[in-house]
N, C-alpha and C positions, 0 to 999 in steps of 0.2 A: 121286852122282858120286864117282867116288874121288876122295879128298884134301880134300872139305870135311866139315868139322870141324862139329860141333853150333852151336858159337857164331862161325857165320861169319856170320849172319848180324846185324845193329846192333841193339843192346840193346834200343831202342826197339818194335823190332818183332820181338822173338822172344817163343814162344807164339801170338801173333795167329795166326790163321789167312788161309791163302790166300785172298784175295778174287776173286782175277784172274787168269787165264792168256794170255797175248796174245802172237798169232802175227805177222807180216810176209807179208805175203802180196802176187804178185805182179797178180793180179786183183780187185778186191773181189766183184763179182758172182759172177763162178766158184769161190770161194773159199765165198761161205754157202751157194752149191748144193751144192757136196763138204759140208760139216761140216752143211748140213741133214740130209742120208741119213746122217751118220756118228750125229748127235744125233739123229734123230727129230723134230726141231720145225724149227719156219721164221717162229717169232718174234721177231725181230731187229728192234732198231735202230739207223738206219742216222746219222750223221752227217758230217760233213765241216767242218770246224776249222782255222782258222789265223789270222792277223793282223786278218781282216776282223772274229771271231765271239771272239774270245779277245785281250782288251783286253790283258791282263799277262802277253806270253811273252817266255820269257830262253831261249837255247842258251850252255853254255859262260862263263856272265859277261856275255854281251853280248846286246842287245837279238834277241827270237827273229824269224825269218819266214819260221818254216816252215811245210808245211801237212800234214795227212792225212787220209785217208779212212778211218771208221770202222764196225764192228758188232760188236753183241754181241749178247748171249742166255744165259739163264741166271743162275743164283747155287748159288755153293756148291760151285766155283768159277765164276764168271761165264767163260766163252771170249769174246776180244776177238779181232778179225782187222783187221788195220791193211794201209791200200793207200798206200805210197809217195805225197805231192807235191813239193812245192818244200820243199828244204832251204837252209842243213845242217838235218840233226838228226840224236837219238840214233836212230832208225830205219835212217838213210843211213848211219851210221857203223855199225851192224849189219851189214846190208845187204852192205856192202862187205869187211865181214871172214868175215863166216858166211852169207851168203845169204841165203834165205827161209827163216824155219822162228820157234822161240822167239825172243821177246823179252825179256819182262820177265814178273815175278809182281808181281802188286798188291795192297796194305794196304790197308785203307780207314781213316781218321782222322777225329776230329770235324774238326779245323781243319788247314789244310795249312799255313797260316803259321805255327800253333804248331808242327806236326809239323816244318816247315822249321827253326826255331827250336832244336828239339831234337837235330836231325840236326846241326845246326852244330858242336856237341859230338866227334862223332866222325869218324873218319878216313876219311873216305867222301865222292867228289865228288858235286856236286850235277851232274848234266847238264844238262837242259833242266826246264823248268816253264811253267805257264800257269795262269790264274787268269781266273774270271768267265767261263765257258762255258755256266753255265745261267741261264735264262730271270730270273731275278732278281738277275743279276750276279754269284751265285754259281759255287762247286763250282773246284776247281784240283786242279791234278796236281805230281808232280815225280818226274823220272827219277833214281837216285842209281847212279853204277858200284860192282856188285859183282859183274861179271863174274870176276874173280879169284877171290871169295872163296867167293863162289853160284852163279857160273857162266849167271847170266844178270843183267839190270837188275832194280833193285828201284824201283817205282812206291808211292808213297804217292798217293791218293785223296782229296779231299772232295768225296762226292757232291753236288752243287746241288741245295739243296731243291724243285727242278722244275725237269725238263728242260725245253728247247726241245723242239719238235714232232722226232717221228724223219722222215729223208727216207725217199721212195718207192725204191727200187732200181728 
């Protein structure tokens, strides 16, 4: 992208490598049929997240209730395709300014509360987060804007050391 800089991105996580690429997508079904043929596989899993299955979400500061529909596939980068629910969230706030297409690039971390912790340090909002989406109350995320700087969200990761079951599509 013109105009960003090597170290646009937070000290924390520069070097790491991309974990994640996650789109916005306005269908989740139609959405892993296209990117099956695009990728060649149709191993995805499928889940759907929000207030009910994700104890600890915040949008903005304040308590989160948003939802989304999710898949992925792959590593190295992982592709994530995300299906609109109940907002707000950083998705809607996309959504609304840019459409469907990129969202966010994702870091994976051991702890997302240390990672949170460490982020506090620099000049970068926290958007949305959630914590305890996997099967043993683990695994959280957090959205940070650096659309300005990166030109999309940057997602920090703790994966849960075991998922919940993926849904059937």
């Amino acid at each position: 992208m013109i105009g960003v800089e090597a170290d646009s991105l937070p000290e924390p996580l520069r070097g790491n490598p991309v974990a994640q690429i996650a789109m916005i997508v306005p269908d989740l079904e139609s959405a892993v049929a296209l990117w099956s043929g695009i990728l060649g596989r149709d191993d995805w899993s499928i889940y759907t997240y929000g207030p009910d299955n994700v104890p600890e979400l915040s949008y903005r500061g304040e308590e989160g209730r948003f939802g989304m529909r999710l898949a992925f596939v792959g590593a190295g980068p992982q592709i994530e395709l995300i299906e609109l629910l109940e907002g707000p969230s950083s998705y809607h706030e996309w959504h609304s300014r840019h459409g469907f297409g990129l969202h966010h690039l994702g870091f994976v971390v051991p702890s997302i509360k240390d990672a949170m912790i460490e982020m506090a340090q620099y000049d970068v909002d926290l958007i949305q987060s959630g914590y305890g989406y996997g099967a043993n109350g683990d695994g959280g995320f957090a959205y940070y804007d650096t659309q300005d700087s990166v030109g999309a969200i940057v997602e920090l990761i703790e994966i849960p050391s075991t998922r919940r079951p993926s849904e059937v599509m």
